[in-house]
C-alpha positions as CSV (number, residue, x, y, z in Angstrom):
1,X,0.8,2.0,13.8
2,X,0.1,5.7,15.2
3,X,-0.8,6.0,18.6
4,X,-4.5,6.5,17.9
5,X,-4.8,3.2,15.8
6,X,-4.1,4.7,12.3
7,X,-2.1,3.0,10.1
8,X,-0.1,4.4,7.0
9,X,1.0,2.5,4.3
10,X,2.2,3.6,1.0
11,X,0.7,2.9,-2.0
12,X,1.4,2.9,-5.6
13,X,-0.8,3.0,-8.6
14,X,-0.7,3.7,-12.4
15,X,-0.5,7.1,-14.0
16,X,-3.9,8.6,-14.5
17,X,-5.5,6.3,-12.3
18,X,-7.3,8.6,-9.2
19,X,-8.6,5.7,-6.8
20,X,-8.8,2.1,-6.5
21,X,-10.4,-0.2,-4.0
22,X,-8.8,-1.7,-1.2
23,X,-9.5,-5.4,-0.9
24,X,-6.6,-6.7,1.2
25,X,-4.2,-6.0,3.7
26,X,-1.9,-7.6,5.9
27,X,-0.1,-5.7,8.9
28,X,2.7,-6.9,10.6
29,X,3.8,-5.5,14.1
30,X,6.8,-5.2,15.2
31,X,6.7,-8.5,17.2
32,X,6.0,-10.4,13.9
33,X,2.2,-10.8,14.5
34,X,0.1,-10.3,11.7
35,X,-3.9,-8.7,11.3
36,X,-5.1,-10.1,7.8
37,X,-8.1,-7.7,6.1
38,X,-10.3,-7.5,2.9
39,X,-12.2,-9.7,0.8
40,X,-9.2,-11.2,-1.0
41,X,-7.5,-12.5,1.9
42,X,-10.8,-14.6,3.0
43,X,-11.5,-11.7,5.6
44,X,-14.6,-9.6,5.6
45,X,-14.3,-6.0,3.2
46,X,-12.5,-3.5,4.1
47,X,-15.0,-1.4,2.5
48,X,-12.1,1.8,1.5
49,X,-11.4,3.4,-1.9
50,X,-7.8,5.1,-1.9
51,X,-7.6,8.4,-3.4
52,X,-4.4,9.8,-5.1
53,X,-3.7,13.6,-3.9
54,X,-3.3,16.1,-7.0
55,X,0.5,16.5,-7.8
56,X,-0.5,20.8,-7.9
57,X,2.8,21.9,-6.2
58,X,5.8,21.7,-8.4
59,X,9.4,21.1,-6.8
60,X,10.8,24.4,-5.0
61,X,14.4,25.1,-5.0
62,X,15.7,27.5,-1.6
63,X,19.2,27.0,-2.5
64,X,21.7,25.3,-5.0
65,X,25.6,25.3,-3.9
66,X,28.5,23.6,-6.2
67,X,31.8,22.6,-4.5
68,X,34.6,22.7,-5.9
69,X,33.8,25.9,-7.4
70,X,36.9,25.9,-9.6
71,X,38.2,23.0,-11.9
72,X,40.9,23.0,-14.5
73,X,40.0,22.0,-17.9
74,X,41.2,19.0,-18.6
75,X,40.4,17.3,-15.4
76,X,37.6,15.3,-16.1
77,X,38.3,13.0,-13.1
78,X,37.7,15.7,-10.1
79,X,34.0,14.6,-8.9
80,X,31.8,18.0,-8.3
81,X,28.9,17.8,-6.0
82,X,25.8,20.0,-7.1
83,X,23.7,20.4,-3.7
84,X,20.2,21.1,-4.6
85,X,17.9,22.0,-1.2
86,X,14.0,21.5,-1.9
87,X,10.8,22.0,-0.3
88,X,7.4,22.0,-1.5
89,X,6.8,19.1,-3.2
90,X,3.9,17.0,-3.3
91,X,5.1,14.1,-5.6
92,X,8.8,13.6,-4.6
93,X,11.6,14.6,-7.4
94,X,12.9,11.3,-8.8
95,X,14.3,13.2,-12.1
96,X,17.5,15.6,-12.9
97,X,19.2,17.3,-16.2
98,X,22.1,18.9,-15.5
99,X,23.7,21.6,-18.0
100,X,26.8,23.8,-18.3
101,X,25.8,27.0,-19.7
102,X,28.7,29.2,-21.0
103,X,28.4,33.0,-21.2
104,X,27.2,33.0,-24.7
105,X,24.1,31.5,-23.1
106,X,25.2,27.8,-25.3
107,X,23.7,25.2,-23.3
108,X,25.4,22.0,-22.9
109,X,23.8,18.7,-21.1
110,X,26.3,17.2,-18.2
111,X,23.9,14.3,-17.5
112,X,20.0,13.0,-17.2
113,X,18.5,10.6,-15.6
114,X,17.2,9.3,-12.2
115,X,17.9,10.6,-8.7
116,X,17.0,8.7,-5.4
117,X,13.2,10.6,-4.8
118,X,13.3,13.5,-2.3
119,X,10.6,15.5,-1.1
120,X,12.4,17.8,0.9
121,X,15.8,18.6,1.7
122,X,19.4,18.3,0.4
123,X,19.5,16.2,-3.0
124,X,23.6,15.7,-3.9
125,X,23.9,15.0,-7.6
126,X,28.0,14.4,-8.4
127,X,29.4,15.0,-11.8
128,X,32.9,15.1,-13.5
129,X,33.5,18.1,-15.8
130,X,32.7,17.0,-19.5
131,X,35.5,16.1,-21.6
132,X,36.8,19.3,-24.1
133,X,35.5,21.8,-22.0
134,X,36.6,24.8,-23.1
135,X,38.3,27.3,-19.7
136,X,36.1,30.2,-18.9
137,X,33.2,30.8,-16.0
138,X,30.0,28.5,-16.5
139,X,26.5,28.9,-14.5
140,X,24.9,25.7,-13.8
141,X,21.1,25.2,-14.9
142,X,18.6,21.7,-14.1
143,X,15.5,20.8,-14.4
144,X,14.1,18.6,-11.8
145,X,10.8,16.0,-12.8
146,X,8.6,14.4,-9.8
147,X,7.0,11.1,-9.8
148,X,4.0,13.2,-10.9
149,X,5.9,13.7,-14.3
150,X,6.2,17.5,-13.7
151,X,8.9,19.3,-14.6
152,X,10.5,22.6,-13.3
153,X,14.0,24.4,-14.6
154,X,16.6,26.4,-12.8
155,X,19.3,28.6,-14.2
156,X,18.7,27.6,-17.9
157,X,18.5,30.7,-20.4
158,X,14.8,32.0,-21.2
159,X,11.9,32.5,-20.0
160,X,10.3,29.4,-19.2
161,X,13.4,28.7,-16.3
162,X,13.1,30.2,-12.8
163,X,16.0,32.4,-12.0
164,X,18.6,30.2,-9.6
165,X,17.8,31.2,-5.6
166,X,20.7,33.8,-4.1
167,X,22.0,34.6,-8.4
168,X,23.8,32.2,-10.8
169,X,25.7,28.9,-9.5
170,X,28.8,29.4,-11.0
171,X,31.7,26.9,-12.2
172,X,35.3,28.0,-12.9
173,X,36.7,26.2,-15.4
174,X,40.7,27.4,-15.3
175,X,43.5,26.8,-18.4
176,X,45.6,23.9,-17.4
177,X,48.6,25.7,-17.0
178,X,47.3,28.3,-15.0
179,X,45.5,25.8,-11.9
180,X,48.4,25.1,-10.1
């Protein structure tokens, strides 16, 4: 509870749905007392409707940093961390695809899937160097998704990807024989 009386509580809801009504709520202090509202819990209404906010502002990205910036080819056991720094977004990014993109512009996914949700701030994605890739100099590309379902891409060839903050993020990938 905020200093002026007002509570915050997060809420969850389906996709598509805008509002629902509030008919209970319990709060529990911080001494384990509990105040019991709404017309489901046998107290009187709450008389609210929640309101979702628009999910207008897609993820930013202010900076992307890979380290170690050099891996040799067949070591697919040397864990790289991507640091992606975000701002700017209204629904949370939950969502990552991470590619290798070669200097013939080939795409290739490293991984998909779901990332702790973050708003703002550092998100550390780790990845091993795919199995068979080929030495030479790579640029990393994502695309990010927030709980909102939107989706934004970074680095990736064409024009629907926003150009990486500060140029590429690039990835050495050395001959074997030639890393130590």
């Amino acid at each position: 509870m905020q200093a002026d009386g007002t509570v915050t509580v997060p809420v969850g809801g389906l996709r598509g749905q805008f509002s629902c009504q509030l008919t209970g709520l319990i709060i529990t202090d911080g001494h384990g007392d509990q105040a019991v509202y709404g017309s489901s819990l046998g107290a009187p209404d709450i008389d609210a409707t929640l309101t979702n906010i628009p999910d207008t502002v897609l993820p930013t990205v202010d900076a992307v940093t890979v380290t170690p910036g050099t891996v040799a080819a067949n070591d697919t056991q040397t864990w790289i961390k991507l640091t992606i720094d975000l701002s700017a977004s209204t629904a949370g990014v939950n969502g990552l695809d991470l590619y290798l993109v070669d200097a013939s512009g080939h795409v290739d996914s490293i991984q998909s899937g779901g990332v702790s949700t973050t708003f703002s701030g550092p998100l550390d994605e780790y990845f091993t160097l795919p199995q068979g890739t080929a030495p030479g100099t790579y640029t990393i590309g994502f695309t990010l998704q927030d709980q909102g379902y939107k989706t934004v891409s970074y680095g990736l060839p064409g024009s629907g990807s926003q150009p990486m903050p500060g140029g590429p993020v690039t990835l050495r990938v050395t001959d074997p024989a030639t890393a130590r």
